[in-house]
C-alpha positions as CSV (number, residue, x, y, z in Angstrom):
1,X,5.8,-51.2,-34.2
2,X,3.0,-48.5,-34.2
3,X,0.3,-50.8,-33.9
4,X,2.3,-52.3,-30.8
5,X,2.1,-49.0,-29.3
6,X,-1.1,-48.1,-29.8
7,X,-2.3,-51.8,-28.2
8,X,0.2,-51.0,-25.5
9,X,-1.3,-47.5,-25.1
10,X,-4.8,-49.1,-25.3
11,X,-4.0,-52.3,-22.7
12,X,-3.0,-49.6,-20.4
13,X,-5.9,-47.6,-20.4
14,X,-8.2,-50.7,-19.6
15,X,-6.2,-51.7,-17.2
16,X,-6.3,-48.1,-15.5
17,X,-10.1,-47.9,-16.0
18,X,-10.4,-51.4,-14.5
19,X,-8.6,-50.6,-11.7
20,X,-10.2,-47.1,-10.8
21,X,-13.5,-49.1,-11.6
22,X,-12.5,-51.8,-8.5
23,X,-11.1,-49.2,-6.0
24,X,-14.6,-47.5,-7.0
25,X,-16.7,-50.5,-6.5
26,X,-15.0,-51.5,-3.3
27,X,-15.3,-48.0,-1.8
28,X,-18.7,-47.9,-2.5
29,X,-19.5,-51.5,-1.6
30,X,-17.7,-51.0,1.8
31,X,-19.6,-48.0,2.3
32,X,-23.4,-49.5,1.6
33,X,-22.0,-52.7,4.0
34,X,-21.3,-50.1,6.8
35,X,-24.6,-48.5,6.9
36,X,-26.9,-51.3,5.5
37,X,-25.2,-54.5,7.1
38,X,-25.7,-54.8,11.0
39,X,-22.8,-54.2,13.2
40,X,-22.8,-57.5,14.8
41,X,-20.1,-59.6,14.0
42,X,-20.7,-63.0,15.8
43,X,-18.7,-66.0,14.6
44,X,-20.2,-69.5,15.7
45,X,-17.2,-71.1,16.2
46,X,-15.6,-68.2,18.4
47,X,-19.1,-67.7,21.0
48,X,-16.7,-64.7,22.7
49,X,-17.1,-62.9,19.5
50,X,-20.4,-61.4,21.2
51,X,-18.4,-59.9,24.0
52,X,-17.5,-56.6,22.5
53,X,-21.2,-56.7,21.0
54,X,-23.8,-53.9,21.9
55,X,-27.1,-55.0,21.7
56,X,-29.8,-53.6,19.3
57,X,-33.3,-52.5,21.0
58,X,-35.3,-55.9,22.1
59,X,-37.6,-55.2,19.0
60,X,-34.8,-55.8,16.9
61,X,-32.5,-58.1,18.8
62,X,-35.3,-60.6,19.0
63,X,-35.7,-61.3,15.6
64,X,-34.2,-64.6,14.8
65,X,-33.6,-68.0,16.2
66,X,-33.0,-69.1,19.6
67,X,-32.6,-71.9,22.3
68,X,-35.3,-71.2,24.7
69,X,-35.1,-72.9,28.5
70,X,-38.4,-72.1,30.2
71,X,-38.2,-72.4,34.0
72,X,-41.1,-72.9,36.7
73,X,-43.5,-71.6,33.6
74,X,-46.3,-74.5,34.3
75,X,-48.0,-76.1,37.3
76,X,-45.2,-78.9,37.2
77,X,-42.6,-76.1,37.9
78,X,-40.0,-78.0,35.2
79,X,-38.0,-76.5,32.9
80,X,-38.9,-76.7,29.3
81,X,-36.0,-76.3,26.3
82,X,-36.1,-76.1,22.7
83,X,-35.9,-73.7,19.9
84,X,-38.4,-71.0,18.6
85,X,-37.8,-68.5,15.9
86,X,-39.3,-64.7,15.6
87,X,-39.5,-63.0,11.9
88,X,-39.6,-59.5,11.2
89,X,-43.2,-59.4,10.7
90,X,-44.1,-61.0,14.3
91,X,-44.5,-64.1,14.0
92,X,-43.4,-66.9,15.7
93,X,-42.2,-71.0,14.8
94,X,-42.1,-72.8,17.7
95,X,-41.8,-76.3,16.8
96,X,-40.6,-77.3,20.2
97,X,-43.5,-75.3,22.0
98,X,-42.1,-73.2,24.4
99,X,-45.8,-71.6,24.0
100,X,-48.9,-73.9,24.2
101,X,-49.9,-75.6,21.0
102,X,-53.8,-75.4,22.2
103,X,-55.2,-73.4,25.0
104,X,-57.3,-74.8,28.0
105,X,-60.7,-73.0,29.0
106,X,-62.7,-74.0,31.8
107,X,-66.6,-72.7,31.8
108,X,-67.7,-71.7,35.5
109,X,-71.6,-70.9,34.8
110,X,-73.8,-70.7,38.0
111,X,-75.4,-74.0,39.3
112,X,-73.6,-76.0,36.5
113,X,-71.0,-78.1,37.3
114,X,-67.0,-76.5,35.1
115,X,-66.5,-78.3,32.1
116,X,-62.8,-77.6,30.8
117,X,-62.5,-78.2,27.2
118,X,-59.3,-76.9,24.8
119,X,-58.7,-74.8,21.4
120,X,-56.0,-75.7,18.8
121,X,-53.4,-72.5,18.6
122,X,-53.7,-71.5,15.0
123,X,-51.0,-69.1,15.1
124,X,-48.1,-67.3,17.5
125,X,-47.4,-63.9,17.1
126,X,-45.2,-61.5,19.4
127,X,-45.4,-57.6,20.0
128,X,-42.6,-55.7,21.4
129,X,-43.0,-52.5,23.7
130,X,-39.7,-50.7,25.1
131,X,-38.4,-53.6,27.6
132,X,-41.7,-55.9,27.0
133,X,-42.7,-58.7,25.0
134,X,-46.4,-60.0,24.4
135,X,-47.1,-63.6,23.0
136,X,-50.0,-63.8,21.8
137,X,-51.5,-67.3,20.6
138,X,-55.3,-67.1,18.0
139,X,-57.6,-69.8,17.8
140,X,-60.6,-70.5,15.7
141,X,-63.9,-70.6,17.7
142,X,-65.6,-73.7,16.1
143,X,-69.1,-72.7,16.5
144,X,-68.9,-68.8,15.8
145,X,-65.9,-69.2,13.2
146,X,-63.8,-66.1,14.5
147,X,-60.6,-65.9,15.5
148,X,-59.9,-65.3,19.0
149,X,-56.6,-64.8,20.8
150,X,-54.9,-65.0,24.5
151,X,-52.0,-63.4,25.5
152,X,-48.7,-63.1,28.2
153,X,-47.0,-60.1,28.4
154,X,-43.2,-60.7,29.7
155,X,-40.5,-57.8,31.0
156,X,-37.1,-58.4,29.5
157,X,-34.4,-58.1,32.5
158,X,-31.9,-59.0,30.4
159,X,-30.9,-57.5,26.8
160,X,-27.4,-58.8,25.7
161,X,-26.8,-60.0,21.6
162,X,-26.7,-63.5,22.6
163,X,-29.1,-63.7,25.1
164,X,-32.4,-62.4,26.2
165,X,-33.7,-63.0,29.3
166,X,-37.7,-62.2,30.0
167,X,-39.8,-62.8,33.6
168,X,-43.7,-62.4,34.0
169,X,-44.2,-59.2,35.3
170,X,-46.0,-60.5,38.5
171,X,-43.3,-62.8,38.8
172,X,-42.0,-61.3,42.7
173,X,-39.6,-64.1,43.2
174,X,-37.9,-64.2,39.9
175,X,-38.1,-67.8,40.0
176,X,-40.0,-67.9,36.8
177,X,-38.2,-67.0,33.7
178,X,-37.4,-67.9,29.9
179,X,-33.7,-67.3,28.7
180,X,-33.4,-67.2,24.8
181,X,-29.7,-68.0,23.9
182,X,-28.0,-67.8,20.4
């Protein structure tokens, strides 16, 4: 019977150190999740779950992936969808080349008739400044072996956690635009 008691006494103790251990744990792990865990809660299947959402500066609400549609961006004034991805560390994947894969130079030398010719994009990075974003595709010079780079600076007219919505800054009519959707 004593050594019944003393287990029982013993059981109980674990089972109070247990629990104050959980209610611990949790407190502390719902605490960390509040200040280290975004406050976006976005559930695919529910796409009005962004409604109440407040979006995070462009430099951080641009990170991930997106739908792009790219309207009236080229000469043939089409629009252009797909998907492209921004990390953290600036780059970009654009697998579906919402930004040019190569880029197309045209010589213009006095008394010698323009020769175009093209460079294979090597790599897409983005920069973010306030309500701006620059793309900016490198290429390799073949002949000199640097890297050289291009880029197109946008103005985002639109910041909202499922959309972004950018227009060239000469772009008077508005007619030219890409809209990233999530």
């Amino acid at each position: 019977m004593l050594a019944c008691s003393i287990l029982n006494h013993i059981h109980m103790k674990l089972i109070y150190s247990l629990l104050a251990f959980s209610l611990l744990s949790f407190s502390s792990c719902k605490k960390c999740k509040d200040c280290c865990e975004p406050s976006i809660s976005y559930d695919p299947a529910n796409p009005d779950s962004y409604a109440s959402c407040k979006a995070p500066e462009v430099a951080q609400n641009i990170i991930g992936s997106w739908k792009f549609e790219a309207h009236g961006m080229d000469s043939a004034n089409i629009t252009r969808s797909g998907y492209i991805t921004f990390d953290a560390l600036n780059r970009i994947s654009d697998p579906d080349s919402l930004l040019q894969n190569r880029l197309n130079f045209e010589t213009n030398n006095p008394g010698v008739p323009p020769t175009s010719f093209y460079r294979p994009v090597i790599s897409k990075n983005y920069k973010t400044a306030g309500k701006r974003v620059e793309f900016e595709l490198y290429y390799l010079h073949p002949r000199l072996g640097k890297t050289y780079g291009q880029g197109w600076t946008f103005e985002v007219v639109e910041n909202q956690c499922n959309r972004i919505k950018m227009i060239p800054p000469d772009n008077l009519n508005k007619h030219r635009s890409v809209v990233l959707t999530r």
